[in-house]
TIDRENZA-426779 format. One line per 5 residues: number of its first residue (from 0); their letters; for each residue x, y, z of N, C-alpha, C, O. Coordinates in Angstrom, 1 decimal. Each point is the difference from the previous one (the first is absolute). Example, Ala and Ser with C-alpha at 12.3 -4.5 7.8 and 13.67 -1.06 7.14 Angstrom:
0> AS> 13.2,-5.7,7.8,-0.9,1.2,0.0,0.9,1.2,0.0,1.0,0.0,0.7  -1.4,1.1,-1.4,0.9,1.1,0.0,-0.8,1.1,0.8,0.5,1.1,0.1
This chain:
0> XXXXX> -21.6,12.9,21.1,0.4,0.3,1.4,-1.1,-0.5,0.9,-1.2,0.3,-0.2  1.6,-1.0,1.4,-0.7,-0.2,1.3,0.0,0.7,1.1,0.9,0.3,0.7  -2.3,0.0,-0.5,-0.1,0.9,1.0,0.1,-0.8,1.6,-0.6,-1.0,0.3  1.1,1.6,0.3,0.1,-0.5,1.7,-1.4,0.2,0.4,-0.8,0.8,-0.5  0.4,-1.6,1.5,-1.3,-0.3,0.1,0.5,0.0,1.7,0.9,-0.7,0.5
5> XXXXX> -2.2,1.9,0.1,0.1,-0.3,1.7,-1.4,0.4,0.2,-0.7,0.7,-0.7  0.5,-1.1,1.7,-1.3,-0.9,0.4,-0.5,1.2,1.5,0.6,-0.1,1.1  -1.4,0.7,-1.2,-0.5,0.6,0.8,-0.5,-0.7,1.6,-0.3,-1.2,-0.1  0.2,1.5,0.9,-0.4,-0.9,1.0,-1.4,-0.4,-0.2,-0.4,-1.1,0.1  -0.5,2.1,-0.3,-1.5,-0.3,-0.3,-0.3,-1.1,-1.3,-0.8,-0.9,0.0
10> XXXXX> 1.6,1.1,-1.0,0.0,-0.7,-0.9,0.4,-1.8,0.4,-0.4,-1.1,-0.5  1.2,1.4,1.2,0.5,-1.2,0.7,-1.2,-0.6,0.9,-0.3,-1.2,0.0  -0.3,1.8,0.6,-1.5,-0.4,0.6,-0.7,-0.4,-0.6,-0.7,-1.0,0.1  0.6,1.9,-1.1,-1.3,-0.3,-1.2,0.2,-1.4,-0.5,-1.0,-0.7,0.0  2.0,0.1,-0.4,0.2,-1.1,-0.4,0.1,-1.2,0.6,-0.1,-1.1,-0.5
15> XXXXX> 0.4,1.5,2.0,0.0,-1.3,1.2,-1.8,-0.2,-0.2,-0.4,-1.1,-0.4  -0.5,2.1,0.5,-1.4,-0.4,-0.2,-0.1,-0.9,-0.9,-0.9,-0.8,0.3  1.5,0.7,-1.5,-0.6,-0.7,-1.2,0.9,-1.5,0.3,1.2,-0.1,0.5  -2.5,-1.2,-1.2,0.7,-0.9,0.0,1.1,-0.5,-0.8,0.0,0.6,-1.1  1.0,-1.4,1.3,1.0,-0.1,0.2,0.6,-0.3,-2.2,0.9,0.6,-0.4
20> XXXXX> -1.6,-1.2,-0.1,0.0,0.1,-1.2,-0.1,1.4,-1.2,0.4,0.3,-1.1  -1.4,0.2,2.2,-0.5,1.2,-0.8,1.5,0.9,0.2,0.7,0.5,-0.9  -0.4,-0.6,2.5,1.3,1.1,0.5,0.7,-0.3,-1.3,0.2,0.7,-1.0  0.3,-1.9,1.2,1.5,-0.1,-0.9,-0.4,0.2,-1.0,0.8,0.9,-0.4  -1.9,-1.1,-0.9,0.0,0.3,-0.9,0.2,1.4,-0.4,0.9,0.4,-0.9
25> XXXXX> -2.0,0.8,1.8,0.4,1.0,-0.2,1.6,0.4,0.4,0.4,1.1,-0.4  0.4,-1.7,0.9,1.2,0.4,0.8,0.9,-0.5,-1.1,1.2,0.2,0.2  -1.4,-0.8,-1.2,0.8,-0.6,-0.9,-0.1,1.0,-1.7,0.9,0.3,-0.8  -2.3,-0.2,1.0,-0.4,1.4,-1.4,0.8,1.0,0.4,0.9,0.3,-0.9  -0.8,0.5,2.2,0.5,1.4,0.5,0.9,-0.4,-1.0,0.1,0.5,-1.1
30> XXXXX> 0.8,-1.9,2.1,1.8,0.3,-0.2,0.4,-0.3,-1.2,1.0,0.3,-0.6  -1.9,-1.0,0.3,0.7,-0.4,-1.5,-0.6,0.8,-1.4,0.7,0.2,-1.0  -1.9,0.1,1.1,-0.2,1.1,-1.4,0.0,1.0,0.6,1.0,0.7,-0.2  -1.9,-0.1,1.1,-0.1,1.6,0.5,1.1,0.7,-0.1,0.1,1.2,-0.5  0.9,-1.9,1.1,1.7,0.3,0.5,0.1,0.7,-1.5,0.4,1.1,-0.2
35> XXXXX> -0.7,-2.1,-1.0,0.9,0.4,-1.4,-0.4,1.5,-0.4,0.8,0.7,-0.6  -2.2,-0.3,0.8,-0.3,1.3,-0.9,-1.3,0.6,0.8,-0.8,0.5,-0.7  0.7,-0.4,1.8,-1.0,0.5,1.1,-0.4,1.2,-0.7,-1.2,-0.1,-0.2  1.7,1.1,-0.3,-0.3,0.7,-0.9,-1.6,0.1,-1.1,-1.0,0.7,-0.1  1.6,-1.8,-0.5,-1.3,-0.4,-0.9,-0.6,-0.9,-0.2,-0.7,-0.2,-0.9
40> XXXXX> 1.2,-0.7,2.2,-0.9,-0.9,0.5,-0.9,0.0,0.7,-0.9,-0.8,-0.1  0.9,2.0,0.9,-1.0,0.4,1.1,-0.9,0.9,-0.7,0.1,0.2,-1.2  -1.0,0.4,1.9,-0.5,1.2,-0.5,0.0,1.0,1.3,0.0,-0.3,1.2  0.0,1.7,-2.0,0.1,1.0,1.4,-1.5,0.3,0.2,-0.8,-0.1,-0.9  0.6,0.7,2.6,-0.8,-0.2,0.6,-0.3,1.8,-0.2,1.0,0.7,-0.1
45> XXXXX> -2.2,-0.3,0.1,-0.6,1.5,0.5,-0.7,0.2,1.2,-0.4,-0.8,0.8  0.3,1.9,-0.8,-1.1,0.6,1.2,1.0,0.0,1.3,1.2,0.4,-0.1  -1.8,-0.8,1.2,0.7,-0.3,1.0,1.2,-0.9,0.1,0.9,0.0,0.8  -1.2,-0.7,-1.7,1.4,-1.1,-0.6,0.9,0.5,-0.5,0.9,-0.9,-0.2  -0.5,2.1,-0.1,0.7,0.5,-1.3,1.6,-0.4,0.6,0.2,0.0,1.2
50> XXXXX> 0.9,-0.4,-2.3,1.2,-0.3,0.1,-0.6,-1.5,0.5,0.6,-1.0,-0.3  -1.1,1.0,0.6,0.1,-2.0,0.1,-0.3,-0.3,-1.4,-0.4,0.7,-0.8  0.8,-2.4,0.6,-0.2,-0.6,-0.8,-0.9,-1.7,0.3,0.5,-0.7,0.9  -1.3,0.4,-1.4,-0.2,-1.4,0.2,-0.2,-0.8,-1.2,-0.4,0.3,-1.1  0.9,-1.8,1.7,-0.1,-0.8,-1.1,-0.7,-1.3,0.6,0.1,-0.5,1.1
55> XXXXX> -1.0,0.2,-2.4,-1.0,-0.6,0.6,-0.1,-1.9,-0.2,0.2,-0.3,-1.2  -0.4,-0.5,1.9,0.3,-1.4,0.0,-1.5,-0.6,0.2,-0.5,0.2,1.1  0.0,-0.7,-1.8,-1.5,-0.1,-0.1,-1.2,0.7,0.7,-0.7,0.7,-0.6  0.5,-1.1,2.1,-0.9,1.1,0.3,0.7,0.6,1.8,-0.5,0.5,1.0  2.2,-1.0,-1.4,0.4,1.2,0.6,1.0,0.9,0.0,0.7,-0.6,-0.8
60> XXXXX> -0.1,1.8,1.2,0.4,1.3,-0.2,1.4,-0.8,1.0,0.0,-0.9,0.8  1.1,1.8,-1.6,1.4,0.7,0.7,-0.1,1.3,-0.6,-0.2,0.5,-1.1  0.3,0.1,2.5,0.3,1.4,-0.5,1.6,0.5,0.5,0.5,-0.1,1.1  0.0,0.6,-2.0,1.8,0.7,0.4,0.1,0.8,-0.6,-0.8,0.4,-0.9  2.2,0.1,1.3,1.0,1.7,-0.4,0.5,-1.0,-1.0,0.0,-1.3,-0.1
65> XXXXX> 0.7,2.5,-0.5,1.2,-0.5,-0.6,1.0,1.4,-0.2,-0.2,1.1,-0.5  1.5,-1.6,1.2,1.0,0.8,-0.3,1.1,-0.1,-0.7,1.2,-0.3,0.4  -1.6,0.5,-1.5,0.8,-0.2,-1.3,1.5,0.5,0.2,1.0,-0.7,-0.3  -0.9,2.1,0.9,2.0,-0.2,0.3,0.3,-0.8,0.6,0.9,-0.8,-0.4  -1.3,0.7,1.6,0.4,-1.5,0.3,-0.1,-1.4,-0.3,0.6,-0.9,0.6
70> XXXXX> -1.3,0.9,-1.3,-0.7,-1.1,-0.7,-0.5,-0.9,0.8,0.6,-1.1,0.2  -2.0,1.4,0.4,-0.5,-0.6,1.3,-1.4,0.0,0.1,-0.6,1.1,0.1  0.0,-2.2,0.0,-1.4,-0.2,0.5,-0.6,-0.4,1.5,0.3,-1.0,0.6  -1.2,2.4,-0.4,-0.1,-0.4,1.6,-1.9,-0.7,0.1,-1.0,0.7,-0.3  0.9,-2.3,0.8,-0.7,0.2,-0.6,-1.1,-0.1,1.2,0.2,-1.0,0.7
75> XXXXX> -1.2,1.8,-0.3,-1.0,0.9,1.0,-0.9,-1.2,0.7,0.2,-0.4,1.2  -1.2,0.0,-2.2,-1.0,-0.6,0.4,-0.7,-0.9,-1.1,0.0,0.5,-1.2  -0.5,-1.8,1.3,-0.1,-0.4,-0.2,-1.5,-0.9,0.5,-0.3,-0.5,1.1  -0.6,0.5,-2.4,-1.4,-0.8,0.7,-0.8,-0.1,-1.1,0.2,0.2,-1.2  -1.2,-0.7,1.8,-1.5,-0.1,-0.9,-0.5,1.1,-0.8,0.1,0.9,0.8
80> XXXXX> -0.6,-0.5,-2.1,-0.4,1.1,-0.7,-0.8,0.9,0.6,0.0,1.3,-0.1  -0.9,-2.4,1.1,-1.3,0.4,0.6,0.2,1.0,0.6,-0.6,1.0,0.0  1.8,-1.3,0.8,0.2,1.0,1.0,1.4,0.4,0.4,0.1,0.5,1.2  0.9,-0.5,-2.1,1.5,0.6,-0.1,-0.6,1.6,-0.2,1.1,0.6,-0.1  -1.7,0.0,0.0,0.3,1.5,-0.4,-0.8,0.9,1.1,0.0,1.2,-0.2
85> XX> -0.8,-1.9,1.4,-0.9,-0.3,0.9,1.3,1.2,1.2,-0.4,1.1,0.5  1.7,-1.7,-0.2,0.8,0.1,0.8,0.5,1.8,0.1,0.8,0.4,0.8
């Protein structure tokens, strides 16, 4: 099963920052594996994070929901390790 994938506005910012190779690469991981099993592909987040999940693409972070009845990934923000959890 494929999950629907929508793109938060900030998340959408986050990614106009990054250059243009890097964007689509990560924009192509989301849709094409994340989409398949977000679940246990990602890992879930604690503390002030909790119910988020992120999944991680060398040294940078997507963090998203996932709403499994609907079968739906929203996905938040998106950035550098350094400082995605900063926000």
């Amino acid at each position: 099963m494929t999950y629907k994938i929508i793109w938060h506005e900030e998340a959408i910012k986050d990614l106009k920052k990054l250059d243009k190779p890097l964007r689509n690469k990560i924009f192509e991981r989301v849709t094409g594996y994340l989409a398949e099993d977000p679940s246990n592909i990602g890992k879930p987040l604690t503390g002030n994070f909790a119910g988020l999940h992120r999944y991680r693409y060398g040294d940078y972070r997507i963090i998203y929901t996932i709403d499994i009845s609907e079968e739906k990934i929203t996905i938040l923000e998106a950035g550098h390790r350094k400082n995605i959890y900063d926000r």
